[in-house]
C-alpha positions as CSV (number, residue, x, y, z in Angstrom):
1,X,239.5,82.3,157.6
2,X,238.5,82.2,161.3
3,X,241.4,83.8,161.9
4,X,241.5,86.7,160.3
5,X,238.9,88.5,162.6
6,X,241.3,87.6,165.1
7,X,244.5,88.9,163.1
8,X,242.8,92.1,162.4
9,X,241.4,93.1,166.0
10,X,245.3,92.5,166.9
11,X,246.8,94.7,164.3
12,X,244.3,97.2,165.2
13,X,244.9,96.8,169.1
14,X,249.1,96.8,168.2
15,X,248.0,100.2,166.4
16,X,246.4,102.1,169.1
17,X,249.5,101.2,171.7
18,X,252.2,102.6,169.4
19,X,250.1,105.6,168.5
20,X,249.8,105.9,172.4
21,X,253.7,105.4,172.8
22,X,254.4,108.3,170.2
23,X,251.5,110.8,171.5
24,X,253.8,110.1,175.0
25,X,256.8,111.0,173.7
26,X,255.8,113.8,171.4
27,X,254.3,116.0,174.2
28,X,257.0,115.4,176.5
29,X,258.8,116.8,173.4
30,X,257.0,119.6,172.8
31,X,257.0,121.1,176.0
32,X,260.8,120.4,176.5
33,X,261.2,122.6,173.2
34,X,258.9,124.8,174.4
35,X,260.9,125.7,177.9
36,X,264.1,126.1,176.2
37,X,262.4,128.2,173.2
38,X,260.8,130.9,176.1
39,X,265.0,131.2,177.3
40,X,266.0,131.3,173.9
41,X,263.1,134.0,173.4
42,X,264.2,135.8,175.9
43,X,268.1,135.8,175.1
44,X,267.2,137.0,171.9
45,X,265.1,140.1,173.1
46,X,268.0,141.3,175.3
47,X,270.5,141.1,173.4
48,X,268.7,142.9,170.3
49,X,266.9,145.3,172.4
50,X,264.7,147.6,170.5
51,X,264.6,145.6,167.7
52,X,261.7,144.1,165.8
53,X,261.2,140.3,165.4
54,X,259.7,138.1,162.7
55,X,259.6,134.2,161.1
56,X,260.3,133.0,164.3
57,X,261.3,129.2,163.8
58,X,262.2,126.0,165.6
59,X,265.0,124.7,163.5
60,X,265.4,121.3,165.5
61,X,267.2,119.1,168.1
62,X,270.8,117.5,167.7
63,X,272.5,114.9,170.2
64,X,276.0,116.4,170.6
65,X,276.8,113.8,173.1
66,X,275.8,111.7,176.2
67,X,275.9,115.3,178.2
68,X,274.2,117.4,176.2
69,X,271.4,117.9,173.5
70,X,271.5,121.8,171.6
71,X,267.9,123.0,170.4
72,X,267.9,125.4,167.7
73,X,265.9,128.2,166.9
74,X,266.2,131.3,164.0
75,X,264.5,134.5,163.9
76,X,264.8,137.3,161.5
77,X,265.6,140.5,163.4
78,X,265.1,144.2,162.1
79,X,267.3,146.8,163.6
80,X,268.2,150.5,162.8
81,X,266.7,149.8,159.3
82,X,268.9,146.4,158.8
83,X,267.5,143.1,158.4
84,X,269.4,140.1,159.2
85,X,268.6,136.8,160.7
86,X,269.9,135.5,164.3
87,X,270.1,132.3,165.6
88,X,269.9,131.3,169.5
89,X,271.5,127.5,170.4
90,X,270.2,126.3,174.1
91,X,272.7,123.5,175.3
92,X,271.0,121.4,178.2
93,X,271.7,117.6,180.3
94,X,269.3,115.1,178.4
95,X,268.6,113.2,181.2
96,X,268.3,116.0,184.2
97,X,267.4,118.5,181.7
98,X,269.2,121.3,183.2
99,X,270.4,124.3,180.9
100,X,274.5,124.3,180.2
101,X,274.4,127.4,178.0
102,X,272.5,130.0,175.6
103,X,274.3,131.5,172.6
104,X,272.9,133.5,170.4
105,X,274.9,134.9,167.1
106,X,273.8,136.8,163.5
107,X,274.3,135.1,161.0
């Protein structure tokens, strides 16, 4: 029973690190996805020029392999009284986290 003090003030110290550890990872994270959504952003605006934008979303990341990682992001785009949703693919390095490519395509 002396113990369990103990046992309990180390669970709650091995809770606080990982927590730490994930807050890390998950801002580095959200301001990667937030570079390549202001090129994606901005893709999208010029090739739709004129149009009107709405339900803006971050669709997610995908690993296509050891050289590149391809964000996703959707929008629903209104132009010349025609609705139809577009969707904008960012390539980039992982590691170096240069951009490869941008396309953008209605689906």
């Amino acid at each position: 029973m002396k113990s369990l003090p103990y046992t309990i003030a180390l669970l709650f110290c091995g809770l606080i690190i990982v927590s730490m550890a994930a807050k890390g990872h998950s801002t580095d994270t959200n301001e990667s996805v937030q570079k390549w959504e202001k090129l994606a952003w901005s893709k999208i605006q010029d090739e739709y020029k004129g149009a009107s934008f709405s339900d803006y979303a971050y669709m997610g990341r995908t690993e296509v392999n050891d050289e590149q990682t391809k964000d996703v992001f959707r929008v629903t785009v209104r132009q010349n009284g025609d609705t139809f949703s577009v969707r904008a693919e960012v390539y980039f390095h992982p590691v170096t986290k240069h951009m490869i490519s941008i396309n953008v395509f209605r689906l």
